[in-house]
N, C-alpha and C positions, 0 to 999 in steps of 0.2 A: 504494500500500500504506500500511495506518494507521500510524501511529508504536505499537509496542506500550506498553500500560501497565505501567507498573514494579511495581505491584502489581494487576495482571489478573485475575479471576476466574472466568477459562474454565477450567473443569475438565475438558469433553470434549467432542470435536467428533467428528462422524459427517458422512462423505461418500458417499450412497448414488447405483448406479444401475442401475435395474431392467430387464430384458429380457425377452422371450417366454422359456418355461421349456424348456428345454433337459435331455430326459430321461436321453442318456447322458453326463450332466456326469462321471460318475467316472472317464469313461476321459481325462478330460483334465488330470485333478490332477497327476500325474507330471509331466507336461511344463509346467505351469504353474509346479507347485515349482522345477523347476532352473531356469526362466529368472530368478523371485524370490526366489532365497532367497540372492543376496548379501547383497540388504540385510533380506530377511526370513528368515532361516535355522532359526528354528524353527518347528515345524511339528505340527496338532494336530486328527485332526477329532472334530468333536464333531454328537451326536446331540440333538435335542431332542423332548420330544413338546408338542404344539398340540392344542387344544382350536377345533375350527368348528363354531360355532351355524349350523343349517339353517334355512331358512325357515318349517318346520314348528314349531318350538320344540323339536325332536331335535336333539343335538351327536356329532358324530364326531372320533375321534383320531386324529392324522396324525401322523408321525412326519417329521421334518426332519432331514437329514444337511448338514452344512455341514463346509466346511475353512477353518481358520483359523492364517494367516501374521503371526508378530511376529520384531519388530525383535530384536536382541541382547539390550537394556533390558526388553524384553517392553510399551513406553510404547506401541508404534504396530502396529499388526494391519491384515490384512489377510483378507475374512471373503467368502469365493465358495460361492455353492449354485445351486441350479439354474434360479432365475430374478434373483440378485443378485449384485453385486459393490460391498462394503462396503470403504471404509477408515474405521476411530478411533483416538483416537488420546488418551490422557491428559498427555501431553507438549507442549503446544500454547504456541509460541512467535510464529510468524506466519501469515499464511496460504499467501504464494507459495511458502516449500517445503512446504510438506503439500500444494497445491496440483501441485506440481512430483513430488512423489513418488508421486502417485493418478495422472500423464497416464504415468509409467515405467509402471504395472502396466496403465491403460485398455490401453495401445498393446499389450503384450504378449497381457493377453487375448482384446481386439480379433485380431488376425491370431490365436492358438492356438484361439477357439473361432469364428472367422468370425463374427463377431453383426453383423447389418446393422440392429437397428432396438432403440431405446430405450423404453419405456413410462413408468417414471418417472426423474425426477433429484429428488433432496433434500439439504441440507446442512441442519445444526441443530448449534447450540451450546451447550451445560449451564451456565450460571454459580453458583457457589458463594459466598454473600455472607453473612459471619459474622460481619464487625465492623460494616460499613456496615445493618445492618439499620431501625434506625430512621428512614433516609434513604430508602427506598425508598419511593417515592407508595405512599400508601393504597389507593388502589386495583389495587395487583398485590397487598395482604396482605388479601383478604377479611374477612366478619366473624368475631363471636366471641359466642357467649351467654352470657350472665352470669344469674346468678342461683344460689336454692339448687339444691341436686341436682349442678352442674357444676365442674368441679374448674378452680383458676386453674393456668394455663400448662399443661395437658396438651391439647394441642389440635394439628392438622392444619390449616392454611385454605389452601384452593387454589381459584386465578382462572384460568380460560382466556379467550383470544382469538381467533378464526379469523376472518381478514378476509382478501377477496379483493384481489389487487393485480396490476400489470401482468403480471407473466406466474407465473401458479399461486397458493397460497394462503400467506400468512403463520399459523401458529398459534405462540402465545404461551402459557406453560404455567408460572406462578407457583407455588412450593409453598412455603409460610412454618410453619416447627416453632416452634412458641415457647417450646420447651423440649425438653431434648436427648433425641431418642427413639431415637440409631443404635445399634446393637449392635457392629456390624461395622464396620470404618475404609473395609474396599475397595465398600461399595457406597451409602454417601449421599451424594457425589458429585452422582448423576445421579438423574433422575425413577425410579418404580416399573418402567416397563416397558421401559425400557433396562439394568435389574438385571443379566441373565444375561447380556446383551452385553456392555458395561463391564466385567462381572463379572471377563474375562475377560485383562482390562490389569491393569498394576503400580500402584499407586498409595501405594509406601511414601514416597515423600515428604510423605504427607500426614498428619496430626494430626484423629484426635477433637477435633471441636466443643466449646468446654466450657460453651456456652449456647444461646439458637436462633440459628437459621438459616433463608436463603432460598436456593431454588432457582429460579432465572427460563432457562427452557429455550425457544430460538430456534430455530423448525421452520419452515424455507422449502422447501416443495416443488412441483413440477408434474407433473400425472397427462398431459400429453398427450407422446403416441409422436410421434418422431422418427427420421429417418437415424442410422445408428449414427457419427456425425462425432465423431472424438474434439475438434477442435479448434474445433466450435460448442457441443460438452458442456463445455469448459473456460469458453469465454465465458461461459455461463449460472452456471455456477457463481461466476464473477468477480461476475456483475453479481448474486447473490442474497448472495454474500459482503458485500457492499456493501449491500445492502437486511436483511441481517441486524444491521451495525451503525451502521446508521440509525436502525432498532428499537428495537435498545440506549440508544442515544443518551437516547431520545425517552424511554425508560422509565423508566432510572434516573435523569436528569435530571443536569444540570450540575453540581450539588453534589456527585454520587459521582463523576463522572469527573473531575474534578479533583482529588480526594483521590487517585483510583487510578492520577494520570500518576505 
């Protein structure tokens, strides 16, 4: 396990794993709750609707029922629907107990919904980098046009990366504000499309920006289905834990990780 940094800049981490879709998920929320809600005791579901683009160029609206389980603090959730089982968490201290707290719920769900087979695993981590910004290579901060017509510092520049690696695919997801564009304190945090998830944790500990900012979001996932093994689903996750701050490492370069032991 890493030594954490004294001034760290994980602001959210997601622990997903996906399964074939299981239709009568709602008759098993009851029994899920009381076995989680020592440590998860509140409890909340929530509806979403989805927009799926058809191959025709026609989209249909789907409507997504999920439950979602938090800690006392409201910092760590716990998010089940009919084909996922999510832990995040905005309270991100190390990794073996958030590690240690997602194999208490695998195991429980594991035996309450019998699931014998995994389709995906994904772990990703959000980092929030608002003093170090100049430090960060050039290349995770995109370009910028200049000229008449374009206004200085009102700009968005975002870099991705998806590279394939020993087992699944790394994507790297850079978002650099170079001037403060957030409205709302609970949702800049994380990228755009983790909004309504995230949305969904505490995050008064945290402070409005008062200049820009980067977001560099670490997404290790594998799409290939396995035995539903709780304890070859922890290993994978150790060894992508590990390849996600290897990542890290390599991105932000020596210069910020030493400022941020």
């Amino acid at each position: 396990m890493h030594t954490k940094l004294s001034k760290s800049p994980i602001r959210y981490v997601l622990v997903q794993v996906q399964f074939p879709i299981i239709q009568s998920i709602a008759e098993f929320i009851p029994k899920v709750q009381n076995n989680i809600r020592e440590f998860f005791p509140h409890f909340q579901p929530i509806v979403q609707n989805q927009i799926i683009l058809l191959p025709d160029g026609q989209h249909s609206f789907v409507t997504l029922k999920q439950w979602h389980f938090m800690d006392k603090e409201k910092k760590t959730g716990v998010v089940l629907d009919q084909q996922n089982l999510i832990l995040h968490t905005s309270d991100y201290t190390q990794f073996q107990p958030l590690l240690d707290r997602f194999e208490a719920v695998l195991e429980h769900c594991h035996r309450i919904l019998e699931l014998t087979l995994f389709t995906r695993l994904g772990l990703r981590y959000v980092n929030f980098i608002e003093n170090e910004v100049e430090n960060i290579p050039k290349n995770l901060q995109g370009f910028q046009l200049t000229g008449e017509g374009f206004k200085n510092n009102k700009l968005i520049k975002k870099v991705e990366t998806i590279q394939h690696c020993e087992k699944g695919i790394m994507r790297v997801q850079a978002i650099h504000l170079a001037d403060k564009h957030a409205e709302e304190t609970k949702t800049i945090f994380v990228t755009p499309d983790l909004e309504s998830l995230a949305g969904l944790l505490s995050y008064e500990n945290y402070k409005e920006p008062e200049h820009a900012y980067s977001l560099l979001d670490f997404d290790h996932y594998s799409m290939d289905q396995g035995d539903f093994n709780v304890d070859e689903i922890l290993k994978h996750f150790k060894f992508s834990q590990e390849l996600i701050y290897k990542s890290f490492c390599q991105a932000v370069g020596s210069k910020n990780i030493n400022s941020w032991r």
